[in-house]
Structure formats: structure tokens, C-alpha cells
KOLMAR-770176 format. One record per residue (C-alpha): residue number from 1; x, z, y. Coordinates in Angstrom, 2 decimals, always signed. Layout:
REM KOLMAR-770176
+-----+---------+---------+---------+
!   n !      c1 !      c3 !      c2 !
+-----+---------+---------+---------+
! NUM !       X !       Z !       Y !
...
+-----+---------+---------+---------+
***
This chain:
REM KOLMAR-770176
+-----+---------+---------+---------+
!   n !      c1 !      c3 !      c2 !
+-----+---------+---------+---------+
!   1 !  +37.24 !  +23.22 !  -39.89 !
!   2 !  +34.29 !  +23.09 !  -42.25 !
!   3 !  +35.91 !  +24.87 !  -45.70 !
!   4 !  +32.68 !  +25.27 !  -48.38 !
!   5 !  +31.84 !  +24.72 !  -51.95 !
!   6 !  +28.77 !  +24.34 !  -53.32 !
!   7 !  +27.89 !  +27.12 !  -56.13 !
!   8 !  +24.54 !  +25.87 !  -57.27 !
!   9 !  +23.41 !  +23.03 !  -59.53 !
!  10 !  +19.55 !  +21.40 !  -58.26 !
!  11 !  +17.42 !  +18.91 !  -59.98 !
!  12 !  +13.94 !  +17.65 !  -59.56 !
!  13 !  +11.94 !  +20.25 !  -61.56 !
!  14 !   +9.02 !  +22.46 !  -61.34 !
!  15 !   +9.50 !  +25.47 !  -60.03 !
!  16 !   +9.29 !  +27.73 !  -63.08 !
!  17 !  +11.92 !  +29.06 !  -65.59 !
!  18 !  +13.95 !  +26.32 !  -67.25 !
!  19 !  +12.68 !  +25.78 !  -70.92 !
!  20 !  +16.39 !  +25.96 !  -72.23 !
!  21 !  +16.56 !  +29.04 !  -69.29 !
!  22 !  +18.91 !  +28.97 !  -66.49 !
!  23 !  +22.17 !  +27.47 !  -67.10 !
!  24 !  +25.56 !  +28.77 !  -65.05 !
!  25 !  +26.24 !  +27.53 !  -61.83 !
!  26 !  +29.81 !  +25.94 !  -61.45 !
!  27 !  +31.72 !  +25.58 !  -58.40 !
!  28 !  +31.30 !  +21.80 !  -56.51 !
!  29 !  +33.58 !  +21.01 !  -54.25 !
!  30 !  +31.99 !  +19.12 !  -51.57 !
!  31 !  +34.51 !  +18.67 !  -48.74 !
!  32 !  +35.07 !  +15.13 !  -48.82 !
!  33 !  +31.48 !  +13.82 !  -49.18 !
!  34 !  +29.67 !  +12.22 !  -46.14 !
!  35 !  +26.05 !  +13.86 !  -45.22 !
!  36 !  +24.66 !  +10.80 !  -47.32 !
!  37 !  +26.34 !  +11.45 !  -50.39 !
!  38 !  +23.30 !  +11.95 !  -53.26 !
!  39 !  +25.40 !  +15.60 !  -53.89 !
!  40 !  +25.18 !  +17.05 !  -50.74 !
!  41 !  +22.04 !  +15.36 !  -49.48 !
!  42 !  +20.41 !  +17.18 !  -52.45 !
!  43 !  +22.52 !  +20.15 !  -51.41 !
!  44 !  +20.94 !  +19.97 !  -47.85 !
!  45 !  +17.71 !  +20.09 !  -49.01 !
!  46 !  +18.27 !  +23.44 !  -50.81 !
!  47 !  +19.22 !  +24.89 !  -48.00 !
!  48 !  +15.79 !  +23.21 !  -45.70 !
!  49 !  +14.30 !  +24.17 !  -48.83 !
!  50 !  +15.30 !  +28.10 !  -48.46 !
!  51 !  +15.52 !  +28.21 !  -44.72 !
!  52 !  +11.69 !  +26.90 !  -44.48 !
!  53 !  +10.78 !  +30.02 !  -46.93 !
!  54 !  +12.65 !  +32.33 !  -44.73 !
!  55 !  +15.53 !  +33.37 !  -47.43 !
!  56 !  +18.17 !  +31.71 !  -44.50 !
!  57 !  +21.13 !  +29.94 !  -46.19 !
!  58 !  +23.47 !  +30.24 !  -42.93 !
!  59 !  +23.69 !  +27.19 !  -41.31 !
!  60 !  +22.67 !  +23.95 !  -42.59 !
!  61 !  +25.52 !  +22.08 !  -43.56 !
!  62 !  +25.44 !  +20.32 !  -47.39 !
!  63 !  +28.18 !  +22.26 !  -48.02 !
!  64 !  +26.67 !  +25.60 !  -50.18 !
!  65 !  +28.55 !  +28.64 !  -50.02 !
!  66 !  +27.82 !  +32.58 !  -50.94 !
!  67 !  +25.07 !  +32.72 !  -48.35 !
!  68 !  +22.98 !  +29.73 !  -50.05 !
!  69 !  +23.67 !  +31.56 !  -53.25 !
!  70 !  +22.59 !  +34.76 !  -52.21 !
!  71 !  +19.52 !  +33.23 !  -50.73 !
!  72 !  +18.79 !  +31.42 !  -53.59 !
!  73 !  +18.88 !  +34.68 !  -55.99 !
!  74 !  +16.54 !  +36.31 !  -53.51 !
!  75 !  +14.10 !  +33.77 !  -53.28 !
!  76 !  +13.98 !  +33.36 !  -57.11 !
!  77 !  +13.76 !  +37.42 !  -57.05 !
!  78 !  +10.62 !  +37.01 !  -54.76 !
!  79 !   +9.06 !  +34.10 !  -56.93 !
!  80 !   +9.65 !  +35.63 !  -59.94 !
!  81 !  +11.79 !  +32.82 !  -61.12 !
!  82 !  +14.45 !  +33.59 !  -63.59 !
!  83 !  +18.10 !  +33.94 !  -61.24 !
!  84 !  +20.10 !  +30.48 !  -61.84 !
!  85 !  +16.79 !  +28.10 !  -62.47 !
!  86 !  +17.39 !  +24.89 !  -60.93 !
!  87 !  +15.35 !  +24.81 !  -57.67 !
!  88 !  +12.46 !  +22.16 !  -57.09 !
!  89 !  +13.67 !  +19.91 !  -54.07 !
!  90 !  +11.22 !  +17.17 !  -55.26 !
!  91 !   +8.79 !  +17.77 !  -52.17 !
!  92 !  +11.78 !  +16.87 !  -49.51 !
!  93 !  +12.16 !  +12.80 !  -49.96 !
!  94 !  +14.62 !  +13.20 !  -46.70 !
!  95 !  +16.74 !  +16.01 !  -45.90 !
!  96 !  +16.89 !  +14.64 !  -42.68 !
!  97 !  +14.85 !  +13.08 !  -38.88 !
!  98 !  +15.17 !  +11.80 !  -36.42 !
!  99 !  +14.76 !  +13.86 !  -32.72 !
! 100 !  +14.58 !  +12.41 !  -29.73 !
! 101 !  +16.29 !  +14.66 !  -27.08 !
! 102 !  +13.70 !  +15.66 !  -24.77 !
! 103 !  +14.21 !  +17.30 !  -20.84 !
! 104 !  +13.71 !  +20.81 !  -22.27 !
! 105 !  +16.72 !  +20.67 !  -24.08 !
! 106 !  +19.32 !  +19.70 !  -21.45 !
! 107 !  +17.03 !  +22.41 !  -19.31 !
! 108 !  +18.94 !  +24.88 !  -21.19 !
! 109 !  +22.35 !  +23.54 !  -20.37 !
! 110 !  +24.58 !  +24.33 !  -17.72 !
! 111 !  +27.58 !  +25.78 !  -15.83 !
! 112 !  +29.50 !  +28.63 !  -18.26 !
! 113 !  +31.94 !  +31.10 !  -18.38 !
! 114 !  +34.15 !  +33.00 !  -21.14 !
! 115 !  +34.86 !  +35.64 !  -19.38 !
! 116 !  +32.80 !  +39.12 !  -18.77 !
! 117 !  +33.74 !  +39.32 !  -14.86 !
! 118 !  +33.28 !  +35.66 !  -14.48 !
! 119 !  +30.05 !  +35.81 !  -16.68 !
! 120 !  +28.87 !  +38.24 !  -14.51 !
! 121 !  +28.82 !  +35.84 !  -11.65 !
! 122 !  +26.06 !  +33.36 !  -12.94 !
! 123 !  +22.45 !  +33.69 !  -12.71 !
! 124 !  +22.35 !  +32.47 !  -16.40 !
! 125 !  +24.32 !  +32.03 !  -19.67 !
! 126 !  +23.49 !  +29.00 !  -21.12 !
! 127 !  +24.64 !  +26.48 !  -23.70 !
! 128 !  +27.64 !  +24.27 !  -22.35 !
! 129 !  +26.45 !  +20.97 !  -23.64 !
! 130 !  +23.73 !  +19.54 !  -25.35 !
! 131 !  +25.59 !  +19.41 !  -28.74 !
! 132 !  +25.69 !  +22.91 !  -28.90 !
! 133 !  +21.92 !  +23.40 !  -27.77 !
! 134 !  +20.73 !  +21.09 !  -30.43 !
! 135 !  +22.92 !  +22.25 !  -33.21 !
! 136 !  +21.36 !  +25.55 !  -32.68 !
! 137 !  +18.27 !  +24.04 !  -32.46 !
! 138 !  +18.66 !  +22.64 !  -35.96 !
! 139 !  +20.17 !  +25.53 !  -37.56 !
! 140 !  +23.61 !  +23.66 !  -38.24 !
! 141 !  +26.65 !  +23.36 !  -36.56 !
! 142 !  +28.92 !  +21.32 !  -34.33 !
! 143 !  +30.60 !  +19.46 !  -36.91 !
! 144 !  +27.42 !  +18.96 !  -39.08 !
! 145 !  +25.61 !  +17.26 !  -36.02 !
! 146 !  +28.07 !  +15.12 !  -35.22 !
! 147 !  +28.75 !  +14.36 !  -38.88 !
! 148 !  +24.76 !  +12.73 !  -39.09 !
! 149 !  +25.57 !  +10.79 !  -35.62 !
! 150 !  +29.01 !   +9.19 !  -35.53 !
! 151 !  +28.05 !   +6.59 !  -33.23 !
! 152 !  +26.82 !   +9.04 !  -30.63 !
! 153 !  +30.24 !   +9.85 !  -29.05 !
! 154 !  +29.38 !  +11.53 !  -25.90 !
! 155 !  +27.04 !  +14.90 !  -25.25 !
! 156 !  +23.78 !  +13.73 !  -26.30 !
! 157 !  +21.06 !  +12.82 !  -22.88 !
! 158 !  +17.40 !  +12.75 !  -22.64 !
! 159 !  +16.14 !   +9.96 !  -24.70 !
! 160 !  +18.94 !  +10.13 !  -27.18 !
! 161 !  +17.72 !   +9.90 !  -30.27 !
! 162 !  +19.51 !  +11.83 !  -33.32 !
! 163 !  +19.62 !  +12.68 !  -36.94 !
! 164 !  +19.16 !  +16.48 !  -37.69 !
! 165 !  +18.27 !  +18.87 !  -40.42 !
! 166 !  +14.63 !  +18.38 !  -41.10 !
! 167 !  +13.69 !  +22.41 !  -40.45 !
! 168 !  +11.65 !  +24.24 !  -37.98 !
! 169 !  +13.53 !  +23.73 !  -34.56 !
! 170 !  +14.39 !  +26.60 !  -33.14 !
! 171 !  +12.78 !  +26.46 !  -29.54 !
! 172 !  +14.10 !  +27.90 !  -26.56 !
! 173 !  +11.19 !  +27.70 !  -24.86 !
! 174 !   +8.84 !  +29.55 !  -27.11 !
! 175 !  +10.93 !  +32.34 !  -26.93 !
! 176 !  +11.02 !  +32.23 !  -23.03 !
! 177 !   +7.24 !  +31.52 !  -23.43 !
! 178 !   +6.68 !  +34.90 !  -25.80 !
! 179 !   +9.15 !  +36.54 !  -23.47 !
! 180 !   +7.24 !  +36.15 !  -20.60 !
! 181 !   +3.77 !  +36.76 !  -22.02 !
! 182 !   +4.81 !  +39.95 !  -23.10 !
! 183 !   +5.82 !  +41.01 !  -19.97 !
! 184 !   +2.16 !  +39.96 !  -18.66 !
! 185 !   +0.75 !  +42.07 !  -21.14 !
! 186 !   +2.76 !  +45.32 !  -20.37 !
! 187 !   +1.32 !  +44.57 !  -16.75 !
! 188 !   -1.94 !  +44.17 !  -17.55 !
! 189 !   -1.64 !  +47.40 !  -20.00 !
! 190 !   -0.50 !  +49.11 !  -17.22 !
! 191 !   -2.85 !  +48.06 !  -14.71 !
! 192 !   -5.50 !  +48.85 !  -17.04 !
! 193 !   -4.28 !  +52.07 !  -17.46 !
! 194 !   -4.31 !  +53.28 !  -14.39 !
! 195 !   -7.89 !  +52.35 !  -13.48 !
! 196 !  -11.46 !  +53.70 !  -14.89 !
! 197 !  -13.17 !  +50.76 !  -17.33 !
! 198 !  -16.30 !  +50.86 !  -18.81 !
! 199 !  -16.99 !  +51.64 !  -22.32 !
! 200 !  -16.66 !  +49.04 !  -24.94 !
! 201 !  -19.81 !  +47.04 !  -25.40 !
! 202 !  -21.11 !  +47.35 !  -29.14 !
! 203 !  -19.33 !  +43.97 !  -30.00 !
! 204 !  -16.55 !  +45.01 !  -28.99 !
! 205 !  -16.25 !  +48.33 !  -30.74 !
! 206 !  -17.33 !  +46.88 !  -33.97 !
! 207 !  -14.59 !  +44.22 !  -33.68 !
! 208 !  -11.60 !  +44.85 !  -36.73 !
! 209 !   -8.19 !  +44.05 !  -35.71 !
! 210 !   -6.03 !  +41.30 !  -37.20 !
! 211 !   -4.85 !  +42.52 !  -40.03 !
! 212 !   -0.81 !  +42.63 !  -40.03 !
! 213 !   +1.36 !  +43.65 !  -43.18 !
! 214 !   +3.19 !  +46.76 !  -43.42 !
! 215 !   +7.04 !  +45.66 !  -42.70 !
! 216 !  +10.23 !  +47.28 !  -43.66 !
! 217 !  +13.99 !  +46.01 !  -43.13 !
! 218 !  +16.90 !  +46.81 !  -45.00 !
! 219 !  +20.22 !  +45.99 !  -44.24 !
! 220 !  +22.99 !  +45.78 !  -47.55 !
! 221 !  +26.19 !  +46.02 !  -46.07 !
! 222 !  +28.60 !  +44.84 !  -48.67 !
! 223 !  +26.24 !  +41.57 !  -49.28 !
! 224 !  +26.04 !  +41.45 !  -45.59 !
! 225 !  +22.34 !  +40.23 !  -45.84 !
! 226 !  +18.88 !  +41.77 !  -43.82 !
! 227 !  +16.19 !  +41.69 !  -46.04 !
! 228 !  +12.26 !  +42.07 !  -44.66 !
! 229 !   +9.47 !  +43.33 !  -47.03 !
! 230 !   +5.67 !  +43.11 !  -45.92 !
! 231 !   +3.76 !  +45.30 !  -48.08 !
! 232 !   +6.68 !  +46.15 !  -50.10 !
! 233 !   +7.29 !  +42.59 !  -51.12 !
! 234 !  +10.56 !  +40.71 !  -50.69 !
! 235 !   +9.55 !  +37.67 !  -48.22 !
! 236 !  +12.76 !  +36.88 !  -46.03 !
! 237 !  +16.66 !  +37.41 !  -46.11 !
! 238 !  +18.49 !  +36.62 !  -43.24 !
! 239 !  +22.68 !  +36.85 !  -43.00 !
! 240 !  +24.46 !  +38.93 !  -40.97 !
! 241 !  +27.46 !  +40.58 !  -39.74 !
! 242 !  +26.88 !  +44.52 !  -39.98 !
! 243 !  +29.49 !  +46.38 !  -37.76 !
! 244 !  +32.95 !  +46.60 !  -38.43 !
! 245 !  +35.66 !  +48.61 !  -39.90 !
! 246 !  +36.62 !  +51.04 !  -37.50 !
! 247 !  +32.51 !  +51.06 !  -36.24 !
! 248 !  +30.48 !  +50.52 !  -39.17 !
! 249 !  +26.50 !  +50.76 !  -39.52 !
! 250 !  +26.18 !  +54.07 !  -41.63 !
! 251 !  +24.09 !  +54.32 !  -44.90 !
! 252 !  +20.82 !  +56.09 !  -44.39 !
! 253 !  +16.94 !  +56.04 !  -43.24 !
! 254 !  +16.60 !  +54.73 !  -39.47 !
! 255 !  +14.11 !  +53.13 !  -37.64 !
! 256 !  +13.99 !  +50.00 !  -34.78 !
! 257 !  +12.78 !  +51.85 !  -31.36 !
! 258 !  +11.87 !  +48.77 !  -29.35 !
! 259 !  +12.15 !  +44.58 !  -29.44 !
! 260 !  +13.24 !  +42.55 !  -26.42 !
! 261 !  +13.18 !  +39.19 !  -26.01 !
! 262 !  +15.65 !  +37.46 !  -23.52 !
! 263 !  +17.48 !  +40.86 !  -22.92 !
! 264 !  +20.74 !  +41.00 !  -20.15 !
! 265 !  +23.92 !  +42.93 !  -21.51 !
! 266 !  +26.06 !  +45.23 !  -20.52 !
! 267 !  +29.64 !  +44.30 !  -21.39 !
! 268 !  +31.39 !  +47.64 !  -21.82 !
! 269 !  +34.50 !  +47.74 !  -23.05 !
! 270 !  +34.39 !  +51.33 !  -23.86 !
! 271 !  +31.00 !  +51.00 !  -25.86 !
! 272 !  +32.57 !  +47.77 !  -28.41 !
! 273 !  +35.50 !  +50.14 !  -28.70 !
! 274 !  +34.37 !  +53.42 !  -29.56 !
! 275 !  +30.58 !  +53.40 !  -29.22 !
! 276 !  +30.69 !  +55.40 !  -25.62 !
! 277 !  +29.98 !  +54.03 !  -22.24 !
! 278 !  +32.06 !  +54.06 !  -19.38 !
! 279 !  +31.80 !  +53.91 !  -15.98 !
! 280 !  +33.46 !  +50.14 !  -15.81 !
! 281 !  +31.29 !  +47.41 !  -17.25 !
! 282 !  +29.85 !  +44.20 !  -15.87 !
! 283 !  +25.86 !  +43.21 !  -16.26 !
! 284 !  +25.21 !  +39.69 !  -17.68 !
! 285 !  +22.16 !  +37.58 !  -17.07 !
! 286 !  +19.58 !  +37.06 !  -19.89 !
! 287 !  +19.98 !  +33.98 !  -21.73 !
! 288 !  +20.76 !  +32.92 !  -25.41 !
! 289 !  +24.43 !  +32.51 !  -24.63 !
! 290 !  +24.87 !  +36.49 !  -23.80 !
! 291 !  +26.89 !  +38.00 !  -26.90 !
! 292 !  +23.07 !  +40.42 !  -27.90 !
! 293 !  +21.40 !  +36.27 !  -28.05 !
! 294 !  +17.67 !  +35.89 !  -28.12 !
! 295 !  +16.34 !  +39.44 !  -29.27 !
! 296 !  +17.54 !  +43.11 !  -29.05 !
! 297 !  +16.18 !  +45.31 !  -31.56 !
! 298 !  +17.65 !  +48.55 !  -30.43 !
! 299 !  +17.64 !  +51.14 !  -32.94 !
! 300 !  +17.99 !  +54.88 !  -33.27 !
! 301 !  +21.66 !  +55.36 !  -32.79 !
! 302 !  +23.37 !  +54.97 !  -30.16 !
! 303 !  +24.46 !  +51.84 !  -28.17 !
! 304 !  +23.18 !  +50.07 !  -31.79 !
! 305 !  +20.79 !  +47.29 !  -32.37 !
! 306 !  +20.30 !  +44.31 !  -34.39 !
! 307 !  +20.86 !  +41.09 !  -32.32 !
! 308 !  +21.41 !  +37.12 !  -32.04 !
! 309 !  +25.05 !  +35.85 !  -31.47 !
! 310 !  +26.13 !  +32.81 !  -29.03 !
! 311 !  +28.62 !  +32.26 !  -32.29 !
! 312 !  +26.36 !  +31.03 !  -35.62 !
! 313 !  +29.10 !  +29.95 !  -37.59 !
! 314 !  +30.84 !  +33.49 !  -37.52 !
! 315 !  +27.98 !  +35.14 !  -39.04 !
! 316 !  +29.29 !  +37.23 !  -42.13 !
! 317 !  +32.83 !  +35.77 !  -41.03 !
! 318 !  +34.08 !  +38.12 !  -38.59 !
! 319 !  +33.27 !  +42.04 !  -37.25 !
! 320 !  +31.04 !  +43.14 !  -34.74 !
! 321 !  +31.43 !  +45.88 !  -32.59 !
! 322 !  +28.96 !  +48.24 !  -34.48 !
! 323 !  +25.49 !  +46.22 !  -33.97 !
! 324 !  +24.04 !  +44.22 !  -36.45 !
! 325 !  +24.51 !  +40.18 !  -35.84 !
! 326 !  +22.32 !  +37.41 !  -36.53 !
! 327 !  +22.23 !  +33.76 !  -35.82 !
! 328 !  +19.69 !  +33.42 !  -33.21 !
! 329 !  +17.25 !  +30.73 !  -35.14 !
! 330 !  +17.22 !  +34.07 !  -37.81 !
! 331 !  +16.90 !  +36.91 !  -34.87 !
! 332 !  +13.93 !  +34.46 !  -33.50 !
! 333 !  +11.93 !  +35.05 !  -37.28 !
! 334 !  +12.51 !  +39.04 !  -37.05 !
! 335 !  +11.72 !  +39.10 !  -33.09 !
! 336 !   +8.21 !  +37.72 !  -33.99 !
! 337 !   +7.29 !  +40.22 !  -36.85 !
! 338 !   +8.89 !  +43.62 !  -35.78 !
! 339 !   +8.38 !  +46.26 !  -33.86 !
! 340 !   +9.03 !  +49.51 !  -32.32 !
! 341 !   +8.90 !  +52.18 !  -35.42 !
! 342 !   +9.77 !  +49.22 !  -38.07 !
! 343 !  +11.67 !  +51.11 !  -40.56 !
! 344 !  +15.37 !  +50.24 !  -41.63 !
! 345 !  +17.08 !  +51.46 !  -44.56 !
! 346 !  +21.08 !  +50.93 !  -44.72 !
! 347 !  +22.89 !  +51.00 !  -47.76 !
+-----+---------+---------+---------+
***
């Protein structure tokens, strides 16, 4: 059951300081309003708002909550914009589109399981209807989705055409499409490597590389937020669920050792436990359903990495086993922009 309030106030103003300056936000209580209602519509397109600059509210849902507010602070923190200024939604006339489901959608639907051993079993993990696919898709949830299409009343079929969230899909196939070409590339790396080439032709030595930001990560804990910096400034915050009680992230200086896209897992109990392996585990097939999602980012401790989740909704909510959880539409942003040596700082 959706339970949210909204803790932020919008209007249609620039997006600069207030003249009077920022005014408290209040608590709105937003659980009985439809996704129409002028309150939460305008709430909605905060959240588009933040999720299309990369400061990730959670999931899109009109409803507010910390994670909007902490997303909001950091993207006024980035801007320069005085903490509690009224954010400018004026360039979002619609919060929301429509989508017409397409075959690539229901091609990542299919046959599930709950269960490790029974997991184990299937070539595949994927979603186990279309409602879940394209509420990941659109960064929302279950009940949101069905909330902007009450007439639709069974799983949603190619041609169906839907009101969503108007944010950057999260697409399936581009990760399977990245996923792959990288694997081409370590092939071709390799091949080259093992045979003579010629020297690089003038042109070609004279050529500068693309030039890419220095990144950084940290992780807060307590706010249970991932931050990214290029170049030392703030551009992204993501939410997260950092470890648990009895296996919590520790403070201190690490570093990511490696990024994989569409990785399997290894479902040891011993390892969610206590962090060691055992000789009793069960290997699941690669897809976006696994419990590690989209990406692994491993990182320099053991059996630890930052990750997507086959759960959205639980993000910040519940405990992980030690790793670092992300929804996968937010695992998807850091999968494309770091790499092996990326530095993370815990505190």
C-alpha cells in the first residue's frame, strides 16, 4: 500500500532564489488524490523534473517523500539555489504520455520463479508480466501504473496504449545492446593483442581522445543516498539501500574494481549471511530479475558491490545483505559513466 506525504511546496517560478527567500516546506498529505489532482500532478512533475537531472526522487509516484526531498536539496546544492526555493516546473505542461506497448517489451517477459533452486532451473529471469516491465520502464510502480490506466484491467499487450511518467524509459534493450558490445570489444582487444599491427598512421597518432570527466562516488549511509561528482562537482544522487545491520558497508576510502552489465549470481546463503562463501550455492541466469539487476559494480571488499534490485519500491526500505542496492533505471545511469578504479568514499 502506497503510504507518502509530500514535503515540498512548487510553483511556477524561475529558477533562482525566491525574492522573499525560501519559505518552509510543510507536510501535504496526498493519499487520497487521484494522479490528476492539480497537487500531485504538480508533485509528479518535481519528481520528472529531478529524475531527468539525475538527482533520482525514488520512484515516480505524486506522492513526495524523504527521497524527493533529499533530491531536491541536492539539486538546489548543485545549482546553487538557496535549499527550500520553490522549484520551476513551468517547462513540463504534462507530467504525463502516452506509450504504446511495443514487442520489445513483452520480449522481456516470461516464465519465473521465487525460489533460488527453482531459479536456477531457467535459462532467464525475467519480469512476470508486462505491468511490472513497464513500471520499471517508467521509473514508478505497480500501483502508480495502474493508477494512470484504470480501464486497462488485464496485463498490458502489444499495441496497448498507456499513460506513464513522462521520463527517460529505462530500456532493456540498450542495456543488452551495451552489454553485448562490450563483450565484442574485449574480443577484439584481445584479438588485437595477440597479433603484430602496424604503427599508427600520423592521423591517427595525432588524434586526442574524447574527453571524459574525472568521476568520484560517495555513498552516505545514514541518508542512504549515492552521490556522483565529475570534476569534483555534484551532478547526480541516486537512493539506495547500503548493507544492513549485522553486514554494514564500512566508512572509509575504496574503489569500484570492475562494471558488468547483465551479470548471473551466485545465490549463497553463506555469503548474504556472513560475507563467506560456501560450498552450497545455486548459479542464476543473467537477466534484470536476478537479485544483483542490470549492473554489478564489484568493489574492493569482499563478496561487495553496488547493484540493481528486481524490488524498486524497497529501495531505502529494507536491508541488504552487505552490497549496495539501487533501482535498476538508477544502476543503468552509474553503469554508463563508471569504471574500474572509480573511487568511492563511505561515510
Amino acid at each position: 500500500m502506497l503510504r507518502r506525504f509530500s514535503f515540498l511546496l512548487f510553483a511556477a517560478l524561475p529558477l533562482v532564489p525566491l525574492k522573499a527567500g525560501p519559505r518552509e516546506a510543510r507536510a501535504v498529505p496526498l493519499l487520497q488524490q487521484s494522479p490528476d489532482d492539480p497537487g500531485r500532478k504538480d508533485m509528479v512533475k518535481v519528481q520528472i523534473l529531478l529524475d531527468r537531472a539525475y538527482f533520482r526522487p525514488g520512484k515516480i509516484d505524486g506522492l513526495g517523500g524523504e527521497f524527493t526531498q533529499k533530491a531536491a536539496d541536492r539539486y538546489c546544492t548543485a545549482y546553487n539555489i538557496p535549499p527550500g526555493t520553490h522549484l520551476d516546473v513551468s517547462g513540463i505542461a504534462e507530467p504525463y504520455r502516452e506509450y504504446t506497448v511495443a514487442d520489445v517489451d513483452l520480449a522481456w517477459v516470461g516464465p519465473t520463479a521465487s525460489q533460488p533452486p527453482e531459479q536456477a532451473k531457467l535459462k532467464r529471469m525475467p519480469y512476470a508480466d508486462s505491468w511490472e516491465a513497464l513500471a520499471e520502464k517508467f521509473h514508478t510502480d505497480l500501483d502508480f501504473i495502474q493508477e494512470l490506466n484504470p480501464t486497462v484491467k488485464e496485463a498490458p499487450v502489444v499495441g496497448t496504449v498507456l499513460r506513464v511518467p513522462d521520463v527517460e524509459p529505462f530500456d532493456m534493450q540498450a542495456v543488452a545492446d551495451l552489454e553485448k558490445q562490450r563483450r565484442s570489444g574485449a574480443k577484439a582487444r584481445k584479438a588485437a593483442a595477440a597479433s603484430p599491427s602496424p604503427s599508427a598512421s600520423p592521423a591517427e597518432a595525432a588524434s586526442t581522445p574524447a574527453y571524459e570527466p574525472k568521476r568520484r562516488l560517495v555513498l552516505l549511509r545514514e541518508p542512504r543516498l549515492i552521490e556522483l561528482y565529475e570534476d569534483e562537482k555534484l551532478v547526480g544522487c541516486f537512493p539506495c539501500t547500503p548493507g544492513s545491520t549485522e553486514q554494514p558497508v564500512p566508512n572509509g576510502n575504496f574503489k569500484i574494481l570492475s562494471n558488468t552489465l547483465m551479470p548471473s549470481f551466485r545465490w549463497d546463503k553463506s555469503v548474504l549471511e556472513t560475507g563467506k562463501r560456501s560450498y552450497t550455492a545455486y548459479d542464476i541466469s543473467p537477466f534484470s530479475i536476478i537479485p544483483v539487476g542490470i549492473v554489478w559494480l564489484a568493489i574492493n571488499i569482499p563478496s561487495r558491490g553496488i547493484h540493481g534490485t528486481p524490488s524498486p519500491d524497497q529501495i531505502g526500505r529494507n536491508q541488504s545483505h552487505g552490497c549496495i542496492r539501487t533501482a535498476n533505471w538508477d544502476a543503468w545511469v552509474l553503469a554508463q559513466r563508471i569504471k574500474g578504479g572509480t573511487p568511492l568514499e563511505v561515510r
